[in-house]
N, C-alpha and C positions, 0 to 999 in steps of 0.2 A: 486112465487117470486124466482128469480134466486141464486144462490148460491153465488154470488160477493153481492148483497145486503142482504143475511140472514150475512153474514159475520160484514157488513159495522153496524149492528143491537148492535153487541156486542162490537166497540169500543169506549171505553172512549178517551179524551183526547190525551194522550199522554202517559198513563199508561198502552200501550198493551203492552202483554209480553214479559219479558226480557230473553233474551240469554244469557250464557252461556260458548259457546263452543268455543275453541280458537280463529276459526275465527271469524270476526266480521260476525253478518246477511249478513251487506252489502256486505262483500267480498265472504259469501256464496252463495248468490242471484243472484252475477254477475260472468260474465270471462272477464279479460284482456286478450281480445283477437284483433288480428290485422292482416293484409294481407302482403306479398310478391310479386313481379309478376317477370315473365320471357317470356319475348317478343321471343327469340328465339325456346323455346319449344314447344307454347306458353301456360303457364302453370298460375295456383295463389295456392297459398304454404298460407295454413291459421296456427297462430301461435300462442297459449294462455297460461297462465302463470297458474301450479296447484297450487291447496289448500290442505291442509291436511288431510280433510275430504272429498275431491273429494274419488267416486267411478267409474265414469265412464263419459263417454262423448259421446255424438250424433252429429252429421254434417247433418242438414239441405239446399238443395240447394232450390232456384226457382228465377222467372224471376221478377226483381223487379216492384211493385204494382200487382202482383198477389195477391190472396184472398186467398189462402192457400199454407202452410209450406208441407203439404203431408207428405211421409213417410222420415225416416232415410235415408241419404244416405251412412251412415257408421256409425260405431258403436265400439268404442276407449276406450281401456282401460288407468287405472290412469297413468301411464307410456309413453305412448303416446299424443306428445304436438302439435302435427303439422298434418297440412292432407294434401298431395298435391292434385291436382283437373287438372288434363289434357285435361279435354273434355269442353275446352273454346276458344272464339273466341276472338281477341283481337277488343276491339270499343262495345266489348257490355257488358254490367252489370248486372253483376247477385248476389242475396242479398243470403247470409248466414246465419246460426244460428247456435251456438254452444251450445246445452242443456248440462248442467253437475249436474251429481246426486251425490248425498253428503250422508252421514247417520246421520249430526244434524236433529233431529225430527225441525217438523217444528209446531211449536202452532196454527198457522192459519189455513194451509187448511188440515192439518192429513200427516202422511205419513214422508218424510223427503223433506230438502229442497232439491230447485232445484237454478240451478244460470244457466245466458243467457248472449251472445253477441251477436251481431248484427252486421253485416258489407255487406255496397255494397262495394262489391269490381269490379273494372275492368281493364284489361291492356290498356293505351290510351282510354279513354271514351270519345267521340269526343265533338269539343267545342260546348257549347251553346248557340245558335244567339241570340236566341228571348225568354223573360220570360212570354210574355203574357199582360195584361191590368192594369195598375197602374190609379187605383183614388187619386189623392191626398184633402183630405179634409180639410180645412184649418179654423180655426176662422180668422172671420177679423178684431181683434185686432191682430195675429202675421201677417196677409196677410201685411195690411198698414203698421205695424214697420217694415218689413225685407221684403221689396220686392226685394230688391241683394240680398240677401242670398237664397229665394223662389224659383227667377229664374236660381240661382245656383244648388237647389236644383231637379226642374226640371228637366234642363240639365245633371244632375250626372244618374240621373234614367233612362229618355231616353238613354244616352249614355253603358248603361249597359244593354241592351236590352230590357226597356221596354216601353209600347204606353204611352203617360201618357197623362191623362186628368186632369182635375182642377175644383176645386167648392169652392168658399166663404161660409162661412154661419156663420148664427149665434151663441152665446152657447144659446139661451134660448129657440132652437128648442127642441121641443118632439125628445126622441129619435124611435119613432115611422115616424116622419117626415126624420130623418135621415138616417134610413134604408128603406125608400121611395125613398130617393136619390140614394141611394147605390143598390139597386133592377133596378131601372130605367135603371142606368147605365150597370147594370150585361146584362138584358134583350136587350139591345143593343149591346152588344160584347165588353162593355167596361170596364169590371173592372174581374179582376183574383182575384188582392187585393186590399187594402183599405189603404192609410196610414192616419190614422188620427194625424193632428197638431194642436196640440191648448188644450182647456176648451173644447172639443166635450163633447156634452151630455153622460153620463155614465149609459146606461143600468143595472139595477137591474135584477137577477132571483132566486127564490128558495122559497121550503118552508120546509128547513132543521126545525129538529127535528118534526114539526107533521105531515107531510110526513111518513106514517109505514116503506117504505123500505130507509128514512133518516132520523131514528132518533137522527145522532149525524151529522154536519154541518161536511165539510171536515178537520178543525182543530179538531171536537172533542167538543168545548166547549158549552154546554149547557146552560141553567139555573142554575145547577146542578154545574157547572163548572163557575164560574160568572169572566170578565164581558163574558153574554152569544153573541156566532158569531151563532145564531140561521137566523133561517128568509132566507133573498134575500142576495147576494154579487153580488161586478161586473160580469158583463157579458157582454164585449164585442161581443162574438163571436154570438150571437146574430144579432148582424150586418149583418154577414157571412150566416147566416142561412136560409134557403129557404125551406126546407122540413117541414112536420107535423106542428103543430099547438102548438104557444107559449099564452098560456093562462096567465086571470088575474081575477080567480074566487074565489081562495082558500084563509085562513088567517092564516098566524104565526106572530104574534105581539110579540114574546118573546124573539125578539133581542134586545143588548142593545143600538144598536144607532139608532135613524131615521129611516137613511138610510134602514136599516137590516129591518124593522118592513113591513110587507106585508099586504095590505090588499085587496082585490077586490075594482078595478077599481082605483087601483092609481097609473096606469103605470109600476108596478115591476110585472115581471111573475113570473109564478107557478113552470115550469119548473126545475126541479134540475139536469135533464140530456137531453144532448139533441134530440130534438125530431126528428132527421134526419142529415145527413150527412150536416158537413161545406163544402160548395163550394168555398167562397171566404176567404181568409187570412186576420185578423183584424189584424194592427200594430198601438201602441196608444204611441204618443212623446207629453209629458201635464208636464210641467211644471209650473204650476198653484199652489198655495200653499203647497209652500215649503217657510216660513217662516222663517224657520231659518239659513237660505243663505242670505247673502247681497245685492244677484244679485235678480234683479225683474226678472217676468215670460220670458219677451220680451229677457233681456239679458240672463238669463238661454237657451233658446231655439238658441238663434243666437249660443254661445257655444256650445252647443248641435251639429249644422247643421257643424259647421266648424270641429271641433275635429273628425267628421264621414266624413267629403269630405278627410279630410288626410289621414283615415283611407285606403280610398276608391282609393285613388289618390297611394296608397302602398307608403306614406309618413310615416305613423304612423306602427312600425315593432314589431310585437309580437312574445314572446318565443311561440313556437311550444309546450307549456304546458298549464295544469291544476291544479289549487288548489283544493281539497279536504278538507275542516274542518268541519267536521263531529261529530255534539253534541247530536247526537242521536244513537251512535253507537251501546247502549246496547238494541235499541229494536229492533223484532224480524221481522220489516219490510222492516228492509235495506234501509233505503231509498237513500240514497247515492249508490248506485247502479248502477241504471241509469249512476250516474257520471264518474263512473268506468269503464262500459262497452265504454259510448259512448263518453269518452277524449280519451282511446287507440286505439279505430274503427279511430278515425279523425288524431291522432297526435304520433300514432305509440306507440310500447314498450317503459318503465322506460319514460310515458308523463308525471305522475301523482307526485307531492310531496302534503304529508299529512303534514297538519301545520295549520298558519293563516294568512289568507287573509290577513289583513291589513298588518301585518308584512312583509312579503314577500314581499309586490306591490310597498313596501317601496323603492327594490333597483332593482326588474325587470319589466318587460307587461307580461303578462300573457293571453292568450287568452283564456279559461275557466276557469273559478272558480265553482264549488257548495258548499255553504254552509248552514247546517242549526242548528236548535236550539231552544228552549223555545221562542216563539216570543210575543211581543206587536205590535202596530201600528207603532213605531218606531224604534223600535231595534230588535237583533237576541240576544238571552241569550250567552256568549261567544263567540260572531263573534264582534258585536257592536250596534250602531247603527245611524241611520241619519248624526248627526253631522261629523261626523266621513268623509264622503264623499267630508267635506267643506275642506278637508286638505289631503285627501290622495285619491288613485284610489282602486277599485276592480280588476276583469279582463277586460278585454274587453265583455264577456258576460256573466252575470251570472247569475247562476240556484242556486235559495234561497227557502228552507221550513222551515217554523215555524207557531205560531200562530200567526190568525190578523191581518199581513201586508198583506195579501190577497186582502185586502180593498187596492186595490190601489189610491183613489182619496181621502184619507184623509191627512189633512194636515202634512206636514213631514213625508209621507209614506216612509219606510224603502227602499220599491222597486222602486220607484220615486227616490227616492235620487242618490241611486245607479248611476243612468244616469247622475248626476248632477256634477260631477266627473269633474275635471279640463282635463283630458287626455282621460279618458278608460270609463267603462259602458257604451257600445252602446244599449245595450240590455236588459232582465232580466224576467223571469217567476218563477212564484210559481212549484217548481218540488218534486213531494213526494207523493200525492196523487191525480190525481194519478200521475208517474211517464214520464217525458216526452219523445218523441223517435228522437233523433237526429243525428244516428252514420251517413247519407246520406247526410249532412255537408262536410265529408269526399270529396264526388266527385264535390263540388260546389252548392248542395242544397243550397236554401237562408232560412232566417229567416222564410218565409209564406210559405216554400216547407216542413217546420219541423214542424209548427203549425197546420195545415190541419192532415200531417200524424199524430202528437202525440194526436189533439182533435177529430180524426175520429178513431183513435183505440180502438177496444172493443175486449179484449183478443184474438188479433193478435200478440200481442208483451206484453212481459210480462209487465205490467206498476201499479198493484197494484190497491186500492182501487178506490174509484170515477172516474172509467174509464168513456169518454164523459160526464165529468163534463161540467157543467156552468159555472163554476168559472173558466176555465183555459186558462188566455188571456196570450197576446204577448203584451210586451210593449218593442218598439225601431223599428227604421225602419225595414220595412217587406222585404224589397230587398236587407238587408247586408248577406254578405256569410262569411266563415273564411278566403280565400285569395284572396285582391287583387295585378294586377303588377304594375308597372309603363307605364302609357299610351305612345302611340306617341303623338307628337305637331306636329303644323304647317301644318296643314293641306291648301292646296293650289289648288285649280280648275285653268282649263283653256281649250278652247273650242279651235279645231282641226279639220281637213280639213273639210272648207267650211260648221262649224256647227255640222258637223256627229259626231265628237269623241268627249270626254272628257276625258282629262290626269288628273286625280289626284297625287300629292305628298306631302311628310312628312316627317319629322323631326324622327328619330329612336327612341326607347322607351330605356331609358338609363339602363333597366335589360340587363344584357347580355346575359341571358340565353334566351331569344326569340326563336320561332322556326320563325317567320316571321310574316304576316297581313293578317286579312280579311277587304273586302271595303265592303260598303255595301250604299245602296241607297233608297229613299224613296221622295213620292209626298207632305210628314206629316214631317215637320221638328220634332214634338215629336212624331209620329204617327211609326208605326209597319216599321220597315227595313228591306229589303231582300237582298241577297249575289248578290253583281253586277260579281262576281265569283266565284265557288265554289270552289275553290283553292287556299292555302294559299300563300302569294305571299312574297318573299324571299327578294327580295328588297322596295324599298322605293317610286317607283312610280308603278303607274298602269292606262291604257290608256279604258277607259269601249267604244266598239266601236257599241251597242246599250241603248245608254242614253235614259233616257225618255225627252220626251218634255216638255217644257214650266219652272217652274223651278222646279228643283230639290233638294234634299241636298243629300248629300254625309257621310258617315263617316268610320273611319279607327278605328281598334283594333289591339294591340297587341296579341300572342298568343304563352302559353310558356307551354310544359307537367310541371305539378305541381304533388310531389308524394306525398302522403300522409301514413297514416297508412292502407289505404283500396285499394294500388295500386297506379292507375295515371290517370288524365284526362288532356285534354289539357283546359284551363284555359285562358280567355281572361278576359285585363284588359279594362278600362272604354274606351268610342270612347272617338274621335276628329272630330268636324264635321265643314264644308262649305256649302255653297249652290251654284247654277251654274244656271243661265236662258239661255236656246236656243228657238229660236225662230220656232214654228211649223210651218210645210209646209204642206200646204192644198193644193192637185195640184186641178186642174178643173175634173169630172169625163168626162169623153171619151170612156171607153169601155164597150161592153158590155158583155166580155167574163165571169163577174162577175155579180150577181145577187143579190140584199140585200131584203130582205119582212121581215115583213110587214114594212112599215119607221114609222109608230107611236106605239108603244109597250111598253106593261107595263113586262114582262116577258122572251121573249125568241128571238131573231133574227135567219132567214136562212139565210146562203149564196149557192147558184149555183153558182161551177165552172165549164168553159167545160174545163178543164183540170184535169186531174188524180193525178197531183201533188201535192207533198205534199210543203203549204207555211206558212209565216207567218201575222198575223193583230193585229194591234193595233188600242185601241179607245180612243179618242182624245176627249177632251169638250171643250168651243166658245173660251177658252184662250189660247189654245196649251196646257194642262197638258196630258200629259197618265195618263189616268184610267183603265187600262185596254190591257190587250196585251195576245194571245195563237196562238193555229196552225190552220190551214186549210186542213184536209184532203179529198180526195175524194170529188167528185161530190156536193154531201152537205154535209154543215155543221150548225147544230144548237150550235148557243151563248144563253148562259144565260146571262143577262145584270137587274137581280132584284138586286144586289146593286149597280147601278146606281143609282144618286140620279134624280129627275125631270130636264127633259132639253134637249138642242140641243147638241147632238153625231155627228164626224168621223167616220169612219171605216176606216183606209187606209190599203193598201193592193198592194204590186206591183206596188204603182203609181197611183194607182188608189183610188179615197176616194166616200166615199157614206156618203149620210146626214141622220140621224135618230133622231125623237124624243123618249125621255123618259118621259112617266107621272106617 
């Protein structure tokens, strides 16, 4: 048994050991720390604020999503707060770690404590087109009430770089049926993340307490501890999961709801940790019993969808801070931590005010908060609870620990509420145990780029107990990031000599700070879009003078360096999109300097050319779309054409076009 779970053996509740020593855990645990850059040297200057009980400091570099920290890169005494780093290139990212050794004894793992940040930093981190495959899962009780709102919703996701595909279903599917769905789509190339909308089915997993290496559930509360959170909790990420094997053999009946109580064969797994790497990003928007709001699910959720398009549309403008209210500050877990390291990695030096949420939200926006505390299903001991959200906001996203509300799908869930928020809570995950990892926020990570990293970390980053928990879902859209700008409008096509060209124009994006646009083009009105130029383009039109055939759509993004506390990347806001039909020219073939085999193929085409030259071909299907376009060099050249779908092919080429089937 490993040493994180002999550990996990010995805690009660919420009565592990109490500190002491000036510092808070938390603030020993962690460094406020943050980046500089200088484009001219071109240098990153990392910057961190001491403690009292600092003794010393380590500087970690590597290449971000590498698998290992490796050795020191420098080695800082108490006195030294900064470390500049020369040997970087600007447009690439590279992730930091700041270790600092303290002399508070630490009761948990022996020795004395340690505190960590965490920052990718880069100078200019180039923009990012494309997020990859958005499922969006819907009940079709929200599908039918808000189909404007859906197809709005749609649009905002494609327009931010993702493919997006769509599925109704029902709530009284197995949730084994639903991650059938969700598999299906992976296995096809279509889903990265998952956004589920609605009553989706809510996966169980665990069998905390008679589990030997869980015998206390991640609040703590036992039997022993009543009312017991023993047993199964949600487990979205389950959803996500494709690795190892999620069983449903074992029994812990000594939870105190239903829900919690495990038995073999009744669809809640075994599982308390998970059994292989998350692949796909769960984001769960349920607005389903919440009670004690006036507004039904239908209008909860439409609020929901609009207050996040403003957000998204850089309507809705948030302080560049974080709240901090921290009710657990005397134990020796720190678990606010986390919150510390990674509000200053995102949002720079003096981000952080210590206070209370509700107070504060009162008279500013706030873009993080963590807060935690003694918790119920409803409430947070000294933060508040549910009610509290009918009348006032949190931040925009927030990271809550306590006991309880972990149970996200109970009615007037604390963490639910949260979202239900007239302006702000887009977001919101249980952070503490274990701890979540989010300072890559920073460079425009989204919501499902932080949940992957913080549910696939097993003492990579420091994150405390129940590392690759079950329990550690993402509720709020999976594709919000911390900044967006204000888009361009008016997007406008028009077809140019004799068919060949296409001019698009548009409306300026009313930031002033823009650096200019990317266009970008695609055969999938919601489907995957590539740069119709890889050059940012300065003004307001732009002429693409190899369009594809048949119809197309179009879309335009703004694009402005955004700095942060981890440096700078360049930051594109949501598109604006059109569509354009031209009409494909199928000439007759005539030559036969060009040679196509086999014409019926399920796998690979040749072409002979007698010429040496190097050209280009494109393939065309019976309506005029380009599916397909590359080069021709040399004498031959073999196509791969297996994701063509079944059908009659083009190849044109110089004027010349060849017929091929695909089966």
């Amino acid at each position: 048994m490993n040493k994180m779970c002999k550990a996990i053996l010995f805690l009660a509740f919420f009565t592990s050991f109490i500190s002491t020593q000036a510092q808070t855990s938390a603030e020993s645990r962690s460094v406020e720390g943050y980046a500089s850059i200088d484009l001219n040297t071109p240098s990153i200057t990392l910057h961190w604020s001491g403690t009292g009980n600092a003794t010393g400091y380590k500087i970690y570099r590597r290449a971000l999503g590498s698998s290992s920290w490796g050795n020191p890169i420098k080695t800082l005494s108490t006195t030294e707060l900064e470390y500049l780093d020369k040997t970087v290139t600007p447009e690439t990212v590279y992730e930091y770690a700041i270790q600092k050794t303290t002399n508070t004894a630490d009761p948990l793992a022996g020795g004395t404590m340690q505190g960590y940040s965490y920052i990718s930093a880069s100078i200019q981190k180039p923009a990012n087109h494309a997020n990859g495959a958005m499922l969006l899962l819907i009940t079709n009780l929200i599908n039918d009430s808000l189909s404007s709102e859906i197809a709005g919703l749609v649009d905002d996701l494609s327009n931010d770089g993702w493919a997006v595909s769509t599925e109704v279903i029902t709530s009284d599917l197995t949730v084994i049926q639903v991650k059938a769905i969700i598999k299906a789509k992976k296995e096809a190339g279509q889903c990265d993340a998952v956004y589920l909308l609605g009553n989706i089915p809510v996966p169980y997993s665990g069998t905390f307490c008679t589990d030997v290496s869980y015998q206390y559930p991640p609040d703590g509360h036992t039997a022993a501890a009543p009312p017991s959170h023993c047993g199964a909790w949600p487990s979205d990420v389950y959803f996500g999961s494709f690795e190892g094997n999620w069983t449903d053999v074992e029994t812990d009946s000594t939870g105190a709801r239903a829900e919690n109580k495990n038995i073999p064969g009744d669809g809640k797994f075994d599982n308390n940790r998970l059994p292989g790497l998350i692949s796909v990003a769960i984001g769960r928007v349920d607005f389903s019993k919440l009670s004690a709001f006036k507004e039904s699910e239908v209008q909860l959720t439409k609020r929901y969808l609009a207050k996040v398009h403003a957000f998204k549309m850089g309507e809705t403008v948030t302080q560049n801070k974080g709240i901090v209210e921290d009710n657990f500050s005397g134990y020796a877990e720190g678990f606010s931590s986390s919150a510390i390291r990674n509000i200053t990695a995102v949002c720079g030096p003096n981000s952080i005010l210590r206070g209370d949420i509700f107070a504060n939200s009162d008279t500013a926006d706030f873009l993080f908060s963590y807060t935690c505390g003694g918790g119920y299903y409803n409430s947070c001991s000294g933060v508040g609870n549910s009610t509290n959200y009918k009348t006032q906001n949190g931040a925009a996203f927030n990271f809550i620990f306590g006991s309880y509300f972990g149970d996200f799908d109970i009615d007037n869930n604390f963490m639910r509420a949260s979202m239900a928020s007239t302006k702000l809570g887009f977001g919101c995950v249980w952070s503490g145990r274990p701890k979540w990892v989010w300072h890559t926020m920073a460079l425009g990570d989204n919501y499902a780029g932080i949940a992957i990293r913080s549910q696939n970390n097993w003492q990579d980053y420091d994150g405390n107990y129940y590392q690759n928990g079950v329990h550690m879902n993402l509720l709020g859209d999976p594709s919000l990031r911390t900044h967006f700008i204000s888009p361009p409008t008016n997007l406008s096509l028009s077809i140019q000599d004799s068919d060949q060209k296409v001019k698009s124009s548009w409306t300026a994006s009313s930031d002033m700070n823009v650096l200019g646009y990317y266009i970008y083009r695609s055969a999938e009105e919601f489907g995957s879009y590539t740069l119709a130029s890889n050059n940012i383009i300065s003004g307001t039109t732009y002429v693409d003078e190899s369009p594809l055939n048949g119809k197309s759509y179009y879309m335009v993004r703004a694009a402005r360096e955004t700095e942060t506390g981890s440096g700078s990347y360049i930051n594109l806001s949501l598109g604006t999109k059109n569509s354009v039909q031209r009409t494909a020219k199928i000439a007759a073939v005539g030559s036969q300097a060009l040679k196509l085999y086999p014409t019926i193929t399920n796998a690979t085409l040749t072409l002979e050319n007698q010429s040496n030259k190097t050209s280009s071909y494109s393939i065309i299907n019976a309506i005029g779309m380009e599916m397909q376009r590359g080069k021709i060099a040399g004498i031959k050249t073999t196509i791969d054409v297996t994701q063509l779908g079944s059908g009659v092919y083009y190849l044109l080429q110089d004027g010349t076009t060849h017929r091929f089937v695909k089966y």
